[in-house]
N, C-alpha and C positions, 0 to 999 in steps of 0.2 A: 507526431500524433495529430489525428484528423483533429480540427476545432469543432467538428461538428456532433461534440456527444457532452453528456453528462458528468460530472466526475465525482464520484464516491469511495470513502473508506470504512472499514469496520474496522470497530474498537473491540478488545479483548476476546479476538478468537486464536491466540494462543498465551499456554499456560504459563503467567506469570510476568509475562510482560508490562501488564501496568504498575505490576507492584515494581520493577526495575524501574520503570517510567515516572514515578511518585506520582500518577494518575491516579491510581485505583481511589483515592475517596472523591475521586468528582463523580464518581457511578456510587455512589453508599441507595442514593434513592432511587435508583433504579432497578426496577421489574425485570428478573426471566425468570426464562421458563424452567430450565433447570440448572444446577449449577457450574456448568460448564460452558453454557450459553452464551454466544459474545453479547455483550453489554449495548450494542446499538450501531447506527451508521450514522455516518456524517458528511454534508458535503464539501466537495475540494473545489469543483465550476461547475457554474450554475451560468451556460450561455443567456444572453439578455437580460440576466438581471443586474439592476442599479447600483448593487453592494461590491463590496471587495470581492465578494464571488464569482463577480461577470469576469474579472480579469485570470486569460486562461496562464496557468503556473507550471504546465508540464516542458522537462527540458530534458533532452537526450545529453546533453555536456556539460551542466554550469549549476551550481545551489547560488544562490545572490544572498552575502553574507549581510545580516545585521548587528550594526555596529551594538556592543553591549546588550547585547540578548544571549542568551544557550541556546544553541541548537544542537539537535540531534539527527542524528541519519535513523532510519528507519526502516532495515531492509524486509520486503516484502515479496508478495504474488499480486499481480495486476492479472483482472482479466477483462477481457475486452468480450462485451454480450451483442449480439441481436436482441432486441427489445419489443415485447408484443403489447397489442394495447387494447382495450374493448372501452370506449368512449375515457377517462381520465385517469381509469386504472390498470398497472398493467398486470396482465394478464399470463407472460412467460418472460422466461430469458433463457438466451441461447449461449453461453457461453463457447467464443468461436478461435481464442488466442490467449495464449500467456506470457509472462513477459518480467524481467527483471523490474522492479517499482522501487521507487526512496521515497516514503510517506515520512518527507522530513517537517521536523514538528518544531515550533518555539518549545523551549520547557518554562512554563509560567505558572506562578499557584494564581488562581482563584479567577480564571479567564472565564468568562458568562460561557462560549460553548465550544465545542472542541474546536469547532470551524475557524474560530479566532487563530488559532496556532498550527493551520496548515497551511494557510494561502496568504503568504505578506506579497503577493505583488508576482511577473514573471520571475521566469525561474525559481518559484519554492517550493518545486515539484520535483520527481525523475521518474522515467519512461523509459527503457531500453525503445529503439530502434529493432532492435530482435526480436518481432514478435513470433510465436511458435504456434502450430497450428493444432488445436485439438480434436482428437478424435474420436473422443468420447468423455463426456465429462460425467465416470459413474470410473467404478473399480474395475479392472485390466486396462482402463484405456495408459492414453502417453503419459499424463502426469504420476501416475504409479512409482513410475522409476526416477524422478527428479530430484534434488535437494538443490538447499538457499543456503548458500553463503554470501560472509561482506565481508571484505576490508578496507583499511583506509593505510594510503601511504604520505607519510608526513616527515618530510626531509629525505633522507635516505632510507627507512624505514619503513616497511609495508607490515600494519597488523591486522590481524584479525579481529574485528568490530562486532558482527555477531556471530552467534552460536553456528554451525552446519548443522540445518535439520533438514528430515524430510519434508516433502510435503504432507505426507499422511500425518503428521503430527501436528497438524492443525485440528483444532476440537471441532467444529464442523467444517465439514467437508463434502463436494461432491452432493447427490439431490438431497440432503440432508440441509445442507448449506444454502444451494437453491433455492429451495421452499422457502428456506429464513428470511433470504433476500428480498424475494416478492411477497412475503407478508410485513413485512417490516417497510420497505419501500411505499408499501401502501398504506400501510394502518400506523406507522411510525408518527409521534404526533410530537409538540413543544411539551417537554420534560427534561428538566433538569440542563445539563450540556447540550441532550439534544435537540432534533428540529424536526419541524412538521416537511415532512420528503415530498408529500404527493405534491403541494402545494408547491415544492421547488421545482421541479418534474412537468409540471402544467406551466409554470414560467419560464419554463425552456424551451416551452413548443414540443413537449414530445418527444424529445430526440431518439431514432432508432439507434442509435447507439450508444453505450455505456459500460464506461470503466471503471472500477471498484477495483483497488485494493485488497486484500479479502486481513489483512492482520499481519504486524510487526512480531516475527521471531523474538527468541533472548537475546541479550548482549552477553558478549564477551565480560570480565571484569574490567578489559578498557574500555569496549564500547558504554558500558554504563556511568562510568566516571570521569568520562572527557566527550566536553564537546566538540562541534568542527571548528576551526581556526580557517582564514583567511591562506591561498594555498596545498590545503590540502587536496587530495586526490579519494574520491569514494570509487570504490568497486560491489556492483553487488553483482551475483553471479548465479544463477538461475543451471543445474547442469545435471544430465543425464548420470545418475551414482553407476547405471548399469554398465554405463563404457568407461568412465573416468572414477578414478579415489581421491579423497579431496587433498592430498598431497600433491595431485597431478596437480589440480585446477591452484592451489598455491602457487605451483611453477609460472602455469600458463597467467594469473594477474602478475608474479614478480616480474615476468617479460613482456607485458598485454599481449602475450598473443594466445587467443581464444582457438578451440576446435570448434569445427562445424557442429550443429545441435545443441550448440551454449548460447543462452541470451544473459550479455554482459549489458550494465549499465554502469558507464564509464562519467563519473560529474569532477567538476574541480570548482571549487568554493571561491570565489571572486567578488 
């Protein structure tokens, strides 16, 4: 992934995740707009800036394990935007590619903001290398037909870490989702976990480009009661439901080998 963009996640835009996560009371004080609404954005790199968020964390192969911390895999939707701006604010986003993402997280109570527990350093990122190209980011286009799957294999054993969902069954989605992003990006301010964006955004020079996360699926009941171990092997697996049934794509991680139009991101915890 270019060094040359932004990096953002959103918290709770899919159902029930934080509550698997023991997140959900660090949002008790926050504001939406309706009940379904994700809960806010956060950042993951923030180029130029002095904090632990200048340091870029995105890795196509490797999570960098911390000694005596929980961590969790996080599998997700990464999308990659063109970014529009009118003097500090912006103005559009272009959503241009999608991609396998590990928004892996420390699990810790009572961290001041999310941001604390996304970015220890490189590598506490994941990025497929398979980026996919979109062709329309509204309903019939490519993502329509997608589902997310993860597993992790640990010793001889490869399971199933999160739930196989669609993409549609993300609570927003598509210019729904959109719109959320550039009003929140802009008018998003220091509340609670989160953080004032625009002002990150302006510290970064701008960048026309920008990756978000868009929200962590369910766990499995193992993905939610076991962390990563030093070792283990993450798969998250981004795949067309309309050519493949997730029994195929089972096969294709027990053997890595991937069909064309799958964006796999393949890490091993070191």
């Amino acid at each position: 992934m270019d060094k040359d963009i932004i990096g953002f996640g959103i918290a709770g835009n899919f159902a029930h995740h934080l509550e698997q996560a023991g997140e959900s009371e660090d949002f008790v004080g926050v504001e939406v707009d309706e009940a379904d609404a994700p809960k806010g954005i956060f950042p993951t790199y923030v180029q130029n800036s002095k904090t632990f968020l200048g340091t870029f964390p995105f890795s196509s192969d490797k999570i960098a394990y911390i000694e005596g911390k929980n961590i969790q895999m996080e599998p997700e939707v990464g999308l990659l935007c063109k970014v529009s701006y009118s003097q500090d604010r912006i103005t559009a986003l272009e959503p241009t590619h999608f991609m396998a993402y590990n928004d892996c997280s420390i699990r810790v109570a009572g961290a001041e903001k999310i941001s604390h527990k996304k970015n220890w350093g490189a590598n506490s990122k994941g990025v497929s290398d398979a980026l996919i190209m979109i062709d329309q980011f509204k309903a019939g286009g490519v993502m329509d037909g997608y589902s997310l799957s993860s597993f992790i294999r640990r010793g001889d054993s490869v399971i199933q870490y999160g739930e196989n969902s669609e993409l549609l069954g993300y609570s927003y989605f598509y210019e729904k989702l959109e719109k959320w992003m550039v009003d929140k990006l802009n008018s998003q301010k220091e509340q609670g976990p989160l953080e004032d964006l625009n002002a990150l955004i302006v510290e970064a020079g701008k960048p026309e480009k920008l990756l978000i996360s868009i929200g962590a699926t369910r766990y499995t009941a193992f993905g939610e009661s076991h962390y990563l171990e030093k070792g283990d092997i993450l798969y998250v697996v981004l795949y067309p439901h309309t050519r493949f049934g997730h029994e195929e794509v089972s096969i294709m991680i027990e053997k890595e080998e991937v069909a064309p139009g799958i964006s796999l991101l393949r890490q091993e915890v070191v």
